[in-house]
Residue, then its C-alpha position, 0 to 999 in steps of 0.5 A: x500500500x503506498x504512503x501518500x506524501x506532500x503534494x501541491x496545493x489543489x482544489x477538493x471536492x468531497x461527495x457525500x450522503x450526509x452531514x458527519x460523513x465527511x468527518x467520520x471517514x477522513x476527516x483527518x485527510x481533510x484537515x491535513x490537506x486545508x493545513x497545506x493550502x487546498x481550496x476544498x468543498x463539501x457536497x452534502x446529498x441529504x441533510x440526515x433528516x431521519x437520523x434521530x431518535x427523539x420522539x418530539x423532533x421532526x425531520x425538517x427541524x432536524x435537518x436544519x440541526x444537521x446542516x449546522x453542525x456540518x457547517x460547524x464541523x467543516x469550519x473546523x477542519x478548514x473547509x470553505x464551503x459546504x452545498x446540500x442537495x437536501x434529497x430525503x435521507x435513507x432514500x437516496x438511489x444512483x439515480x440519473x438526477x443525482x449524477x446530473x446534480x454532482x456533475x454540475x457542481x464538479x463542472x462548478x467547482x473544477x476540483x483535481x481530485x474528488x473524494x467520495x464512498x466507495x459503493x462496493x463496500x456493503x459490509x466492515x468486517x462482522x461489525x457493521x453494514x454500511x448504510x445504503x445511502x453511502x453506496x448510492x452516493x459513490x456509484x452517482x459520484x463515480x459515474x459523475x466523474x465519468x464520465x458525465x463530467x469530463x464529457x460535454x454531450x452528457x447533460x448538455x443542457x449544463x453547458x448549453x444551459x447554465x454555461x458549465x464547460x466539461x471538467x477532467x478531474x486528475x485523481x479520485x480518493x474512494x474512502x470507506x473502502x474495504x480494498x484501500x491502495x494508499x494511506x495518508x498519515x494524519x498523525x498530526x490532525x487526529x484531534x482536529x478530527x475529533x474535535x470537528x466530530x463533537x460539532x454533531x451533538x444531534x448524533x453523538x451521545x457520548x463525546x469521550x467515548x467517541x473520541x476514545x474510540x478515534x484515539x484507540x484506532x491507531x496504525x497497528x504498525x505504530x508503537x504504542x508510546x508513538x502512536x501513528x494514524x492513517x486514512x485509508x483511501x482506494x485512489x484511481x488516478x485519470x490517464x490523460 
């Protein structure tokens, strides 16, 4: 598996189902990389509108909550900008609408590199099943990338229409991956992680113990009394 090192500053664009996944799956990567200058944007498919269990709260409440604590959660990692499509959470599909609405912030924003979920990962070990929506917005993402948005006559009513020019993304980083091919230390940002994760108090019932568990997930490789962390990523590089 091959170590990532510096790289020059570059524009990011992170896909994603909802608010708190950005943080979750590399939000050390984020950070790491806002610390070295890139210009980076969350895009946010759902505002997690179903993801409680309080018997008084309702989904539109709740989602104006979750898009807080996202906006909250990125500005803590150095991110500029999150945009929320608002499709209904728990629903989302690969479906042609939301590859056409990725596409044309990718044709928007012009990231080098996008970053999104890896939708062949329907299981973590015996421990988890990954939530559907994780692998809807990797497919959609995925084929965003290509190629919708590298290609003018898909969607050619972006650019006839909204004056958005076809957009060749360079690399394209798949976290939540069962299959990774290149880790990225981010020793140096673990707590700025955790601490973007305690922005999401709607979800998070026991800070300590959610920060415990990020501070226990070490690289096994590491010394106990230096400890090491990593984020995982398959990443495809475009051959132009």
């Amino acid at each position: 598996m091959t170590e990532t090192g510096e790289r020059e500053v570059r524009r990011v664009l992170g896909v994603f189902a909802h608010p708190d996944d950005p943080e979750f799956f590399c939000g050390g990567t984020f950070a790491r990389w806002a610390a070295e200058g890139a210009d980076i944007t969350f895009l946010i498919a759902t505002s997690g509108d179903k993801g409680s269990s309080d018997p008084e709260m309702t989904g539109a409440r709740l989602a104006e909550i979750r898009e807080q604590e996202e906006r909250n959660a990125a500005a803590v990692l150095g991110v500029r900008e999150v945009i929320f499509l608002r499709y209904p959470d728990g629903e989302l599909t690969p479906s042609l609408e939301l590859r056409r609405d990725i596409t044309r912030i990718i044709r928007l924003k012009r990231p080098d590199t996008v970053v999104t979920l890896d939708p062949t990962t329907f299981w973590f070990g015996t421990r988890a099943v990954n939530h559907p929506d994780h692998r809807a917005i990797g497919e959609a993402t995925l084929d965003a990338v290509y190629p919708a948005a590298r290609d003018r006559l898909n969607f050619i009513e972006l650019e006839r229409d909204e004056g958005l020019a076809p957009h060749k993304v360079k690399q394209l980083y798949i976290t939540g991956t069962n299959s990774p091919t290149h880790r990225i230390d981010v020793t140096d940002y673990v707590e700025t992680k955790i601490a973007s994760l305690r922005e999401h108090k709607s979800q998070i019932a026991d800070m300590e113990a959610m920060a415990e568990r990020i501070r226990r997930n070490k690289d096994p490789e590491s010394p106990d009394e230096y400890p090491r962390y990593v984020d995982s990523f398959r990443v495809i590089t475009f051959d132009r």
